[in-house]
C-alpha positions, 0 to 999 in steps of 0.5 A: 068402065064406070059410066054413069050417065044412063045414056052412055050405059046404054051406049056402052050396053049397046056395044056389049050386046053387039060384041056378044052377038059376033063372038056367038056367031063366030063361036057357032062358025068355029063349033061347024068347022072340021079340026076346030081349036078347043082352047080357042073356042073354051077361050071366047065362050069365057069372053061371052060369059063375062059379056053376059054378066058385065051386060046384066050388070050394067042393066041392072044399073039402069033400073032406078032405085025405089025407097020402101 
C-alpha cells in the first residue's frame, strides 16, 4: 500500500471507508443474531481497528506539509 499520488490516496481511502462501513454493518447483524461466534465478531472488530487506523494514516498523508 504505497500510494503516493493524492488522488489514488484517496482512492484507495475511499475503499477503506467503504470496507469499514460493511464490516460495522455486519459487526451489528452478527452482535443482534442469537448464538452469535465471538471469535468471529473479536476477529472483524480487529479488522475495523486496523481500517480505522490505515484510514487516519492515509488521511493524514493528505494534509501538505508546511515550513515553520
Amino acid at each position: 500500500m504505497q500510494a503516493q499520488d493524492p488522488t489514488q490516496i484517496a482512492h484507495l481511502l475511499a475503499e477503506l471507508r467503504q470496507e469499514h462501513r460493511d464490516l460495522d454493518a455486519a459487526i451489528e447483524k452478527l452482535v443482534n443474531t442469537l448464538g452469535c461466534d465471538e471469535l468471529q465478531i473479536t476477529r472483524m472488530k480487529k479488522r475495523k481497528l486496523l481500517l480505522k487506523d490505515t484510514i487516519a494514516r492515509l488521511e493524514s498523508r493528505l494534509i501538505p506539509d508546511l515550513d515553520a
